[in-house]
C-alpha positions in Angstrom: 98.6 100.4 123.8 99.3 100.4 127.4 102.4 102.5 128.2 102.0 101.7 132.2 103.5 98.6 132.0 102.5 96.3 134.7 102.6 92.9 133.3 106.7 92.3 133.0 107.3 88.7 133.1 108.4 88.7 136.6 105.1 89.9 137.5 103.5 87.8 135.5 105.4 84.5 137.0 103.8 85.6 140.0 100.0 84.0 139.0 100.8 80.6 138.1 97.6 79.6 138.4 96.5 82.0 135.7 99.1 81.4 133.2 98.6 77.6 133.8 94.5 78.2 133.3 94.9 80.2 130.0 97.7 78.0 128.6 95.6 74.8 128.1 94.1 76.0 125.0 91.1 74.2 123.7 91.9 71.4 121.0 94.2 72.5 117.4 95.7 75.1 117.7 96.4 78.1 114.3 99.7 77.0 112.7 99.3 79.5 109.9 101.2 83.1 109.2 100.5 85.5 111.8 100.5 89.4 110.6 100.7 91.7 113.6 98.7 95.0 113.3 99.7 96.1 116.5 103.3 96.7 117.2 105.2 99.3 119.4 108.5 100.0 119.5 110.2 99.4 122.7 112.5 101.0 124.8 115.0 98.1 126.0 115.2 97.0 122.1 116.2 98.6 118.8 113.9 98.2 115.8 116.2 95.6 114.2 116.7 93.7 117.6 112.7 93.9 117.9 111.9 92.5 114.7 114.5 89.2 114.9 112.6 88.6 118.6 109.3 89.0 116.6 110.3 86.6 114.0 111.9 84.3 116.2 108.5 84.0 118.1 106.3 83.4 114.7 105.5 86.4 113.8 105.2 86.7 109.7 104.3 90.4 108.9 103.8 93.5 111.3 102.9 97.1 111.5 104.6 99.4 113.4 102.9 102.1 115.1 103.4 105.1 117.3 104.3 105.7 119.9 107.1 106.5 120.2 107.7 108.3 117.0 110.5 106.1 115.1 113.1 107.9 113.0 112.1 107.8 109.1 115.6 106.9 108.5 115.9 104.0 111.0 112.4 102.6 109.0 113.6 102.8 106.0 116.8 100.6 106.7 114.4 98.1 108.6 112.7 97.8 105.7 116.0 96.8 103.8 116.8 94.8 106.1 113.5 93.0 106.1 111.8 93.5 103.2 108.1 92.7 103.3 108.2 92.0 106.8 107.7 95.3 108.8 105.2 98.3 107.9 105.3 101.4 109.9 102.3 104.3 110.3 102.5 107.5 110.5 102.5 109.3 114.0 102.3 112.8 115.1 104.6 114.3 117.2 106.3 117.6 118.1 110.0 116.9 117.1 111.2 118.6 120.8 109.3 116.1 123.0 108.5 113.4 121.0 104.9 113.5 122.7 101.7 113.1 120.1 100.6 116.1 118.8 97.1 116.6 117.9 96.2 120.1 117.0 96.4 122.5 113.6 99.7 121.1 113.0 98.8 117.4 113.1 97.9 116.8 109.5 100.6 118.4 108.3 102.9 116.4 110.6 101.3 112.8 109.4 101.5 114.4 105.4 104.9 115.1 105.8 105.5 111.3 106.8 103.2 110.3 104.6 104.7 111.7 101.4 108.0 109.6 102.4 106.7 106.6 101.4 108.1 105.0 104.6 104.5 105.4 106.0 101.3 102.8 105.2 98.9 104.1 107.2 98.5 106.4 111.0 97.9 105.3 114.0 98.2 105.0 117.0 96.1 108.2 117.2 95.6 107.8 121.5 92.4 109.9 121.8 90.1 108.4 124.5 93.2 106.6 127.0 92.4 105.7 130.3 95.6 104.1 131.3 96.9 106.9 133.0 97.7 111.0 133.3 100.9 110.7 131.4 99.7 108.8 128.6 99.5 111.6 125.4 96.4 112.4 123.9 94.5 110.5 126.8 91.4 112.4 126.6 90.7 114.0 123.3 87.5 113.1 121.7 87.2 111.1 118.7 84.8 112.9 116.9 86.6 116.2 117.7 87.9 118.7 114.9 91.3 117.3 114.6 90.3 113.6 114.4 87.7 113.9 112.0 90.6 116.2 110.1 92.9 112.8 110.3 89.6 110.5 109.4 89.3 112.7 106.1 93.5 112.2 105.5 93.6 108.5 105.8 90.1 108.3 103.3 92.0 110.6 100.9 95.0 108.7 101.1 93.4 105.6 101.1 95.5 104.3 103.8 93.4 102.7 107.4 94.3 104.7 110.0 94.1 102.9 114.1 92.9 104.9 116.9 92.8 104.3 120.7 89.4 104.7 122.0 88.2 102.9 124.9 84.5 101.7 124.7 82.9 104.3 126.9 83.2 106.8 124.4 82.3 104.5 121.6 79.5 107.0 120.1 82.2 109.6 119.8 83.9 107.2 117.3 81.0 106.3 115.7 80.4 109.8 114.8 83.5 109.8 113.3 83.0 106.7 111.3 80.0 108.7 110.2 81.7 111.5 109.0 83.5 110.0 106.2 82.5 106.8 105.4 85.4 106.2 102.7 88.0 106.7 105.7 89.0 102.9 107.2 88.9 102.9 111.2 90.6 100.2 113.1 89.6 100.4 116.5 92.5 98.9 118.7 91.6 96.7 121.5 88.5 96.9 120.5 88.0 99.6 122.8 88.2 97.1 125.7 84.3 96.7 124.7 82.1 93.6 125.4 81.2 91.2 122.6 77.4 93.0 122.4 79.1 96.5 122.0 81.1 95.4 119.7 78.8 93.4 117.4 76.2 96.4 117.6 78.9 98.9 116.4 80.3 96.5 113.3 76.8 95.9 112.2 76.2 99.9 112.0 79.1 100.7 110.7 80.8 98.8 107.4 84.1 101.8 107.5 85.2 100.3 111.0 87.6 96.8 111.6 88.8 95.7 114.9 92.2 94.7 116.5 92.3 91.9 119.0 95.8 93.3 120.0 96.0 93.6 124.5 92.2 91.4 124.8 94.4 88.3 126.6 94.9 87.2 130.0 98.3 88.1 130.4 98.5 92.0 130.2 97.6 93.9 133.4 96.7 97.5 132.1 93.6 98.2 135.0 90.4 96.3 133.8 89.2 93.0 134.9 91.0 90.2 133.3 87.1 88.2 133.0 86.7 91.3 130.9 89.5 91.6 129.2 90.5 88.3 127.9 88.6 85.9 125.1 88.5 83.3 126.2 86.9 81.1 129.2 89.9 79.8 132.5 89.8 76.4 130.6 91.2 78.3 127.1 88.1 78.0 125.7 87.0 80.8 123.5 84.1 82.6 124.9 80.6 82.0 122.7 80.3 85.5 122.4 83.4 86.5 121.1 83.7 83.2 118.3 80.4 84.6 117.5 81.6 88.1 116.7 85.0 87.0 115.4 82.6 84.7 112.4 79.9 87.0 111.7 82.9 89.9 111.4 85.2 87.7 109.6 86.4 90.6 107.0 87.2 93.2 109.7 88.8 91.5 112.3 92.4 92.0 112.6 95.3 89.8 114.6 97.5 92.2 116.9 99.3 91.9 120.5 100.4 94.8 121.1 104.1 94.8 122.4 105.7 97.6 124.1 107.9 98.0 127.1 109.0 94.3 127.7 106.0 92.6 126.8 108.2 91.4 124.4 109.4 88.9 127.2 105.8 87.1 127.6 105.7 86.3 123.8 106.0 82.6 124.6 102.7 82.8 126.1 101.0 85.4 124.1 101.7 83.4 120.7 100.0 80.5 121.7 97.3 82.3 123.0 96.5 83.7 120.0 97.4 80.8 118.0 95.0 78.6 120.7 91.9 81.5 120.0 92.4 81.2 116.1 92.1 77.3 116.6 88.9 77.4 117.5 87.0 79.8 114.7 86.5 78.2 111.2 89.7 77.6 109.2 88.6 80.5 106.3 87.7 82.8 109.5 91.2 82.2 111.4 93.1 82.9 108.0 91.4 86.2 107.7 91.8 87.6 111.1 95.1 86.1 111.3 96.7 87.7 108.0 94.8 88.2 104.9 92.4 90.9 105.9 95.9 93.1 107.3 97.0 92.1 103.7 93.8 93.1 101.7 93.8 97.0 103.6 97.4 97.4 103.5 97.3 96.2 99.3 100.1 93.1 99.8 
């Protein structure tokens, strides 16, 4: 999640030579269903309006997460409206400011949701965000009293719960997966971490999965693209990362994350993803892709 929006496609029409690099792909791409564990709501778009762009761009299945909050009432009639198709999480927030809440009142707050069946897990928890000093929750650590309170909900629930944590404060969330080993962690981004970090952490810890949602060349949110993207300028995907993605193939989970207008670089962010898929194993693409969102969401 990167609520300082840089990346607009009018920015982004600005480095051709990027866009042209990264849009090459290397051989087949994924033509399979695409399940989407990383989805904002946006501000220019209603939920409705969202979900038809979504489909329209190939999307089969995706969850909704916070922020911003989204109106119980407005899920529920998304869901009518597109049944097995959109699955929200629960997200704290005080009711007067819509910002995230994490304090004494914060399990209540997700419980509440929770018990309206309109919820199938929580997340986006922001704990450790770097993006900026008006992003919520930005520096709250992830082995602190209140998110090892919301680690012990989701296990209890048995619902996965996705938390923002960016890789240099990675042994602050591994504490947490520590505490309760019953509670499934989905680490978005994966913390913007290198493929070594990464790998390391999975191996230690069996609780946590991954999202590859925002890890593309196209999003500008203040680390180096090199860093941040997958795959090689040619399309290729990096050694590393194929690597990881095959030895992890259970817990790795297909995400973009939209918010703002991101939505309006979708024509290049699907066949990005579709290109990275392309190049794992068939049985490994399938999983990240769609069936391991479907295993921990019971679909």
């Amino acid at each position: 999640m990167r609520w300082t929006f840089i990346a607009k496609l009018s920015a982004a029409l600005l480095l051709p030579g990027v866009l042209l690099a990264y849009s090459a792909g290397a051989g087949p791409s994924y033509t399979g269903p695409l399940f989407d564990v990383h989805l904002h709501q946006t501000s220019s778009l209603s939920l409705s309006d969202l979900i038809k762009v979504v489909q329209k761009a190939g999307l089969s299945r995706a969850v909704l997460l916070g922020p911003p909050a989204t109106d119980t009432n407005v899920v529920l009639a998304a869901e009518t409206q597109n049944p097995n198709f959109v699955f929200p999480f629960g997200y704290p927030t005080d009711p007067q400011t819509n910002r995230q809440v994490l304090n004494g009142d914060t399990v209540r707050l997700i419980e509440q949701q929770l018990d309206s069946k309109a919820r199938r897990g929580i997340g986006e928890i922001s704990l450790r965000h770097m993006s900026g000093p008006n992003v919520p929750g930005n520096n709250y650590p992830a082995d602190g009293p209140v998110a090892l309170q919301i680690y012990d909900l989701a296990a209890s629930r048995k619902v996965p719960v996705t938390v923002h944590v960016e890789f240099e404060f990675s042994t602050e969330l591994e504490r947490g997966a520590d505490h309760n080993r019953n509670a499934i962690i989905i680490w978005a981004h994966m913390g913007d971490g290198p493929p070594s970090l990464v790998r390391d952490i999975l191996r230690k810890h069996p609780n946590l999965y991954v999202d590859i949602s925002s890890r593309n060349p196209y999003f500008q949110r203040g680390r180096p693209i090199e860093d941040q993207t997958l795959t090689n300028s040619d399309g290729s995907l990096k050694s590393d990362w194929k690597s990881v993605f095959e030895e992890f193939a259970d817990r790795v989970l297909f995400g973009i994350d939209l918010n703002n207008d991101r939505y309006l670089l979708l024509d290049q962010l699907i066949p990005y993803y579709r290109s990275v898929l392309g190049q794992l194993t068939p049985q490994t693409a399938e999983k990240i892709a769609y069936k391991n969102a479907q295993k921990l969401l019971g679909l």
